[in-house]
C-alpha positions in Angstrom: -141.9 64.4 -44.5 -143.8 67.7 -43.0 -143.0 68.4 -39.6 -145.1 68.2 -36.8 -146.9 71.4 -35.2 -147.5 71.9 -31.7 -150.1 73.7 -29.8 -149.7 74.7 -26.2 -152.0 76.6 -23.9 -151.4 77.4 -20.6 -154.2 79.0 -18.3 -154.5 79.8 -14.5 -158.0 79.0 -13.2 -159.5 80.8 -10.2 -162.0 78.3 -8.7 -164.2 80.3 -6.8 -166.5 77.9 -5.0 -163.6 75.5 -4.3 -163.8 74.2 -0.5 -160.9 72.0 -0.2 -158.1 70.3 -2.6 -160.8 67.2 -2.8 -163.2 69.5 -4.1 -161.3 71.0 -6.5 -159.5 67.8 -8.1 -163.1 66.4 -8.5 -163.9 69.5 -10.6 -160.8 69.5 -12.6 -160.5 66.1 -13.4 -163.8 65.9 -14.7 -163.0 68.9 -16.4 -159.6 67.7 -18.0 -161.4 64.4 -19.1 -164.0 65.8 -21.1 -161.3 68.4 -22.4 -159.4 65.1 -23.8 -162.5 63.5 -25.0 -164.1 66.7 -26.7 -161.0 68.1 -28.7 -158.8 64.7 -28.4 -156.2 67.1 -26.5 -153.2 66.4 -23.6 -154.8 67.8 -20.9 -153.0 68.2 -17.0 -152.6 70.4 -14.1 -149.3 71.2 -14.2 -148.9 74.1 -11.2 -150.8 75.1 -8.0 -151.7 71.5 -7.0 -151.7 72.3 -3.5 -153.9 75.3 -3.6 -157.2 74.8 -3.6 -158.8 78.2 -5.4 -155.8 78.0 -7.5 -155.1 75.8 -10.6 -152.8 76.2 -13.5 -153.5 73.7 -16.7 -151.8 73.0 -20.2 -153.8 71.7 -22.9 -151.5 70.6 -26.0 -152.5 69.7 -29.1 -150.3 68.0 -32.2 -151.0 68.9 -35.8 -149.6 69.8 -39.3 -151.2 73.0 -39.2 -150.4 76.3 -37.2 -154.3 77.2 -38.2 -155.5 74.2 -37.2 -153.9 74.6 -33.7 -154.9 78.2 -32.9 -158.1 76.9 -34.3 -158.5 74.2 -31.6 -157.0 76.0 -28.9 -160.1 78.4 -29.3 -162.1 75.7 -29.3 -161.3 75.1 -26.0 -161.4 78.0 -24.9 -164.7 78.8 -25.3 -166.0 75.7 -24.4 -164.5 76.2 -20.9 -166.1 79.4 -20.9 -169.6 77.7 -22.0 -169.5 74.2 -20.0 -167.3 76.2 -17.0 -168.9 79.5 -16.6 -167.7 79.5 -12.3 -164.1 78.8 -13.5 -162.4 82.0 -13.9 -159.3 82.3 -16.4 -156.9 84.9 -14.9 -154.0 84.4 -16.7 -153.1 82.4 -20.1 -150.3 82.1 -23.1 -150.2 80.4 -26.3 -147.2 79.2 -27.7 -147.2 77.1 -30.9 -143.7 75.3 -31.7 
């Protein structure tokens, strides 16, 4: 049997034109959804709920392949930085397991 890899990446958001924790649920739900959908990714807030410029999200990913998971973790990546361009990432690690 080959063992399972896992892919996890953790990022802090700043979310600039975030006017209250309403606001900035809306955006990051859609966000996380499409995340899921997109790259068929685990995808949460997992820190800094109560802040509402302030987010920090994991996006995890299972494979059989340590390529395949940096490979899809850059995926993401850059399609935040595409479909998000307001979303500032100010902090992120990437630990595979």
């Amino acid at each position: 049997m080959s063992h399972a890899i896992v892919g996890l990446f953790t990022f802090e958001l700043h979310l600039p034109g975030a006017e209250s924790l309403k606001d900035k649920r809306s955006r990051l739900k859609s966000m996380l959804s499409r995340l899921h959908n997109t790259f068929n990714v685990s995808a949460a807030e997992v820190d800094h709920q109560d802040i509402w410029q302030s987010a920090v999200i994991a996006v995890g990913v299972v494979t059989n392949s340590t390529k395949h998971a940096h490979e899809v973790i850059s995926s993401v990546v850059k399609w935040i930085e595409k479909h998000y361009p307001d979303l500032e990432i100010v902090n992120e690690a990437t630990e595979i397991l």
